[in-house]
N, C-alpha and C positions, 0 to 999 in steps of 0.2 A: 430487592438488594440495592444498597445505597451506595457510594462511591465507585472506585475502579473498579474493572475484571483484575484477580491477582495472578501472577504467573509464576510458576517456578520452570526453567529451563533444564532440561536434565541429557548429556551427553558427555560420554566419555572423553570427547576432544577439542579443547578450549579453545581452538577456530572456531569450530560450529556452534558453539555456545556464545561467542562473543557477537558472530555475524544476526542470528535470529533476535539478541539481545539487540542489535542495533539494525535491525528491519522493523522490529516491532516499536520502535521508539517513536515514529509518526502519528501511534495510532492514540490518541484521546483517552480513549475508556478502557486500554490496558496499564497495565503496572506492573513492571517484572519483579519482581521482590527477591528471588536470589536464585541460584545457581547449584546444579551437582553436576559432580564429575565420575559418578558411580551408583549402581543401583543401590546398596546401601544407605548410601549417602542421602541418594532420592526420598528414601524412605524415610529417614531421620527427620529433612527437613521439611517434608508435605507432614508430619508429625508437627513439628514447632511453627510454620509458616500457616500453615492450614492453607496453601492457594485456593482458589477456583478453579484453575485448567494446571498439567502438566502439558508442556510439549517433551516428549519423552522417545528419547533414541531404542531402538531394539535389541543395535548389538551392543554389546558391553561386556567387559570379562566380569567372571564370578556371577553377579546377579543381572540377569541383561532384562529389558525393557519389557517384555512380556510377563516374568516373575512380580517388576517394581506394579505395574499396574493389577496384577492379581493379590499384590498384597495391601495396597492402597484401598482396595475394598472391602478389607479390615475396620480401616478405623472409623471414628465418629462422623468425620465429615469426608466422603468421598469426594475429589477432585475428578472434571472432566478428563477425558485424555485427549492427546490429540498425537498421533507417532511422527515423527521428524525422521527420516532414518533415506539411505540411500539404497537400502534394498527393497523391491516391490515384490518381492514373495510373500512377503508376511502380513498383507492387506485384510487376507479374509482369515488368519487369527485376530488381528487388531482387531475389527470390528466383532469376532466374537468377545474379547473383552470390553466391550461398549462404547470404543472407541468413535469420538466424534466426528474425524479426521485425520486423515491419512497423510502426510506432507510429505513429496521426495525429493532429498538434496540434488543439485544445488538446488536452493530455495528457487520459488519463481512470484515473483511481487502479487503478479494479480491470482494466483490460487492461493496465497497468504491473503490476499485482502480479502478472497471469499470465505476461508478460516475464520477468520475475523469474525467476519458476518454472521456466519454462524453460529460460533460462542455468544456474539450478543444476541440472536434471536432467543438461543436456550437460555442463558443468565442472565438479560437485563429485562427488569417488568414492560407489561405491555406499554406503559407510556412513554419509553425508553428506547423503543426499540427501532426507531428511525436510523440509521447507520450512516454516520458524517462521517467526510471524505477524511482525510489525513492534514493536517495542516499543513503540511509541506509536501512541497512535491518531489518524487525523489526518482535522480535519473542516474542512470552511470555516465561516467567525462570521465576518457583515460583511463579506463579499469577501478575507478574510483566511483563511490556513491556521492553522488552531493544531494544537500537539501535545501532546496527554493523554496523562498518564501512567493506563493504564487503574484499575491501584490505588487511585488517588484516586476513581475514578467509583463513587459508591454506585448509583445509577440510572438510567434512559433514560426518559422517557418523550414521547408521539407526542402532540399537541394543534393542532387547526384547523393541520393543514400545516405546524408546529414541530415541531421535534424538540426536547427539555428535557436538555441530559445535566447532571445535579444531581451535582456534584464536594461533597470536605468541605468545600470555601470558596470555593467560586463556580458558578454555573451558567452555561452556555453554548446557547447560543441557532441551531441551525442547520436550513440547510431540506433538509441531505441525509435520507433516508426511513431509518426506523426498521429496514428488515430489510437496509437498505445497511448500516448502524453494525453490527446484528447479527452481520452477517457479516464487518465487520473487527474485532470480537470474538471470534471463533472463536478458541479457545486461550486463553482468561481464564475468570475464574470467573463468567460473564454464562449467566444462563437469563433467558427469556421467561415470565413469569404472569401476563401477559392480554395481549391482539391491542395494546394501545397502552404495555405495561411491559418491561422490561429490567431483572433489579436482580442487581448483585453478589451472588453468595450469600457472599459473605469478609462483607459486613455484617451478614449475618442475624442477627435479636436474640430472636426471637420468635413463634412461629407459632399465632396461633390458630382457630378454626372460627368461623365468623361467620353464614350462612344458607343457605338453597337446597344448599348441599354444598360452598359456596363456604368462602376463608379470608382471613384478614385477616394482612399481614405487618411486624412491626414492624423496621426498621432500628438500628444502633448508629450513633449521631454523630447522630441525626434524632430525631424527636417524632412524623414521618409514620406517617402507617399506609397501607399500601398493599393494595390488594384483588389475590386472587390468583384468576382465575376457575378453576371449578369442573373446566373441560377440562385445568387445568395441574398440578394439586394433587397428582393420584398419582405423576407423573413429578418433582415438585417434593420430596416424601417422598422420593422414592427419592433423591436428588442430594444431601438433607441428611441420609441415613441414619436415617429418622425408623420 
């Protein structure tokens, strides 16, 4: 298969349709292509869109989620499914209709990101099938999503239950935990050198020995010094070729 994964969104309440619509925006190799707001509807437009996946809600008035996905196996080209839905009763019907995944509201980023992973392992070919991280990193600030470009983040740092991510022109202020961000860094130039730091090594200016066996790191674009503890230092050489 060549280009995107396609997606149609299918939930009766144009909150929930709007929010997966804009959680899935990060990811590369999907495409949301349109939207229902009814099990009919569903079917109409997995009819004219052809997706690759539904994410497809359960309840619904008139034709609700379980119907839409037993009739999608009708047509010529059957769509994955994957259920979106806030009730977990209805898990081990989903997966009797072949369901690939089960998703429950509120969404949660990293069992969407393993979603993910999974529709590409099933729809994209073997040489495909390496799964890059999201280009953006995306955190909540003030009940808000924002999206970083991770390039711009010189640092991370963890403080009384803050998280700090110190961008070159602004900082951002959230309470997701510092080895959550970590790991939606995996694939950028992010190392750990100490229990509460995260710093770009793309910024690194400066390394020098500071006491104990510890080091001191200076940034480019900053005046900061940052301590790099002693546990981190060999592995840290090694990353800057030192």
């Amino acid at each position: 298969m060549n280009g995107k994964i396609t997606v149609l969104i299918v939930d009766d309440e144009r909150f929930s349709r709007e929010e997966l619509n804009f959680l899935l925006k990060p990811y590369e190799s999907i495409e949301v292509v349109g939207e229902a707001g009814s099990g009919d509807e569903a079917v109409m437009q997995t009819l004219k869109l052809q997706p690759d996946v539904l994410f497809l809600d359960v309840e619904m008035p008139k034709m609700d989620g379980m119907a839409v996905a037993k009739a999608v196996q009708e047509l010529k080209k059957v769509p994955e499914i994957v259920f979106a839905t806030a009730y977990p009763d209805f898990a081990v019907e989903a997966f009797r209709q072949k369901a690939i995944d089960y998703l429950l509201k509120p969404f949660d980023e990293e069992q969407l990101s393993e979603t993910v992973e999974r529709i590409e392992k099933i729809l994209k070919p073997v040489e495909e099938k390496v799964v890059k991280p999201p280009s953006k990193l995306a955190v909540e600030v003030e009940e808000t999503i924002e999206y970083l470009d991770p390039s711009e983040i010189m640092y991370v740092h963890r403080e009384d239950r803050i998280t700090k991510i110190v961008g070159k022109h602004k900082v951002y202020e959230t309470k997701d935990a510092l080895k959550d961000v970590e790991k939606r860094l995996q694939g950028f130039s992010f190392f750990r050198i100490h229990k509460s730091y995260l710093v770009n090594l793309d910024y690194v200016h400066r390394l020098t020995p500071w006491f104990n066996g510890a080091y001191q790191l200076e940034l480019q674009e900053t005046e900061e010094k940052l301590s790099v503890s002693r546990n981190y230092v060999k592995e840290l050489r090694k990353k800057l070729e030192l």
